[in-house]
C-alpha positions as CSV (number, residue, x, y, z in Angstrom):
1,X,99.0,111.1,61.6
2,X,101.5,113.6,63.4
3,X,99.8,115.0,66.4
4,X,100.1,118.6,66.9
5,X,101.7,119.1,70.2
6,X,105.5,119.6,69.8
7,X,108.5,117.9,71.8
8,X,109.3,119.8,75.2
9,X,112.0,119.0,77.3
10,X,111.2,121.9,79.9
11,X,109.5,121.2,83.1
12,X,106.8,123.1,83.7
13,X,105.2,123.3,87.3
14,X,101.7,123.6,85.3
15,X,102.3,119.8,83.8
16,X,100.6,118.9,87.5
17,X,97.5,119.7,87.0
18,X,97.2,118.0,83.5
19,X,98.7,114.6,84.9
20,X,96.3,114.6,87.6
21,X,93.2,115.8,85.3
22,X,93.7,113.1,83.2
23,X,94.5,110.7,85.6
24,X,90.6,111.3,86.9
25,X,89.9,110.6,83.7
26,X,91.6,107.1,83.1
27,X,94.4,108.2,81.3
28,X,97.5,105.5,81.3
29,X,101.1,107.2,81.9
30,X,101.7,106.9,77.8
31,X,98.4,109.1,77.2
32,X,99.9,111.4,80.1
33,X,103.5,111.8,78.4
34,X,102.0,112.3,75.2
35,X,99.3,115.0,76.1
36,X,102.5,116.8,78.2
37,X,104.4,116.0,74.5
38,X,107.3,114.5,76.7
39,X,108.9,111.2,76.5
40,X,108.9,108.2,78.7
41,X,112.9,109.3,79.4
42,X,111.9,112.7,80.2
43,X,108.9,111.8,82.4
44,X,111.6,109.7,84.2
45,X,114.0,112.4,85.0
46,X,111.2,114.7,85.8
47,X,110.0,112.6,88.0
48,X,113.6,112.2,90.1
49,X,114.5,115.8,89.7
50,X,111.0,117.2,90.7
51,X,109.3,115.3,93.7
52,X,105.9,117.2,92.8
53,X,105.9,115.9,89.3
54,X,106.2,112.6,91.1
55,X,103.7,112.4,93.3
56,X,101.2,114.1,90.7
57,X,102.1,111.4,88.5
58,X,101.9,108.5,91.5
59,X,98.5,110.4,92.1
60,X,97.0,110.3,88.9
61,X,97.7,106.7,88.5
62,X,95.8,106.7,91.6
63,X,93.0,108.3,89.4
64,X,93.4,106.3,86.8
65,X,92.4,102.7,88.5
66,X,89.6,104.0,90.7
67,X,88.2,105.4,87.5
68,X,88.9,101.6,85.8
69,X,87.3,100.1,89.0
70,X,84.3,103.0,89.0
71,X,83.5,101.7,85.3
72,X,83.4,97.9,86.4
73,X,81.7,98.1,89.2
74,X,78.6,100.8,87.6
75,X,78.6,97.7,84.2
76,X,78.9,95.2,86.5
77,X,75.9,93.7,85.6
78,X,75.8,95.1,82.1
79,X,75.5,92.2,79.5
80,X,77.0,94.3,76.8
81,X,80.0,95.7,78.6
82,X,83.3,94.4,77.1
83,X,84.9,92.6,80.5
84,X,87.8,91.0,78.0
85,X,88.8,94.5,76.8
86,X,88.6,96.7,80.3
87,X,90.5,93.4,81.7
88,X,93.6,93.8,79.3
89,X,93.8,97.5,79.6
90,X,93.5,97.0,83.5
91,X,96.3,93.8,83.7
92,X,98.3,96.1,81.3
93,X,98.2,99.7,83.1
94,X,98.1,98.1,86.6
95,X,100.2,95.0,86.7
96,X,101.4,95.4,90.1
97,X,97.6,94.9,91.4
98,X,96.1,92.5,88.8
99,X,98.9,90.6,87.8
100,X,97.7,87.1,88.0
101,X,99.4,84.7,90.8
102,X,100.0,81.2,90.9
103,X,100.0,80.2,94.8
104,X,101.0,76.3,94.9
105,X,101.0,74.8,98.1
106,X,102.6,71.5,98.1
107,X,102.0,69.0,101.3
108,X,104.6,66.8,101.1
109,X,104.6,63.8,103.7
110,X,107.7,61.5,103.6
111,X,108.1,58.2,105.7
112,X,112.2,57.8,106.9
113,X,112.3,54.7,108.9
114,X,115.6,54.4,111.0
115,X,116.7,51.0,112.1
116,X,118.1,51.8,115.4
117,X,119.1,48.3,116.4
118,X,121.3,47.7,113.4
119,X,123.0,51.2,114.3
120,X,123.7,50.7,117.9
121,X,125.1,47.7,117.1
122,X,127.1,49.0,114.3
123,X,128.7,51.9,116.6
124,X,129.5,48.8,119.3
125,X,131.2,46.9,116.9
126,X,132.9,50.3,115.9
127,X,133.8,51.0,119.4
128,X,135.3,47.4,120.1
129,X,137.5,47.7,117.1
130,X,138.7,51.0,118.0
131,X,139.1,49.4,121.3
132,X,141.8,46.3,120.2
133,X,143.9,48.6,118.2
């Protein structure tokens, strides 16, 4: 299926208040680039040659995850919610956040005995030798 929007390459200052619309409403960055019928290369350059399209876009992701979190929180105790499926769309649109981390702590005790009366004398028969030559 070919979706009616057509490719634009030209910034418009209007894009704003769609990325942020649809950030309210969930929308992941792909949904957003696709509704503005830009690319992920073009969204890139817009966003360093225009700081507003930036922080619109930093701002609808914003959106987007208090609008995940409002979901899980109001079918929190919903049996019939699917927690699997909001889970991989959350882990995948929000990996910096719920990325999953592997903290090891490791304890690590070591006994180092050090025979101080075999290197004393050592050094004193080291000195002595040093001594006759």
């Amino acid at each position: 299926m070919v979706a009616n929007k057509t490719i634009s390459n030209k910034y418009d200052p209007k894009m704003l208040e769609t990325i942020i619309e649809m950030g309210k409403q969930g929308a992941s960055q792909k949904m957003i680039w696709s509704e503005l019928g830009i690319s992920k290369s073009t969204a890139e350059s817009y966003r360093k040659k225009y700081p507003e399209f930036a922080e619109a876009l930093d701002l609808a992701l914003v959106h987007s995850q208090a609008a995940w979190e409002r979901l899980m929180l109001a079918n929190a105790e919903n049996k019939n919610f699917n927690t699997r499926m909001v889970e991989v769309a959350v882990r995948g649109q929000f990996q910096q956040d719920y990325r999953e981390r592997m903290d090891i702590k490791q304890d690590i005790n070591q006994k180092v005995e050090v025979d101080f009366n075999a290197a004393v004398t050592d050094l004193i028969a080291q000195l002595k030798k040093a001594g006759e030559e």
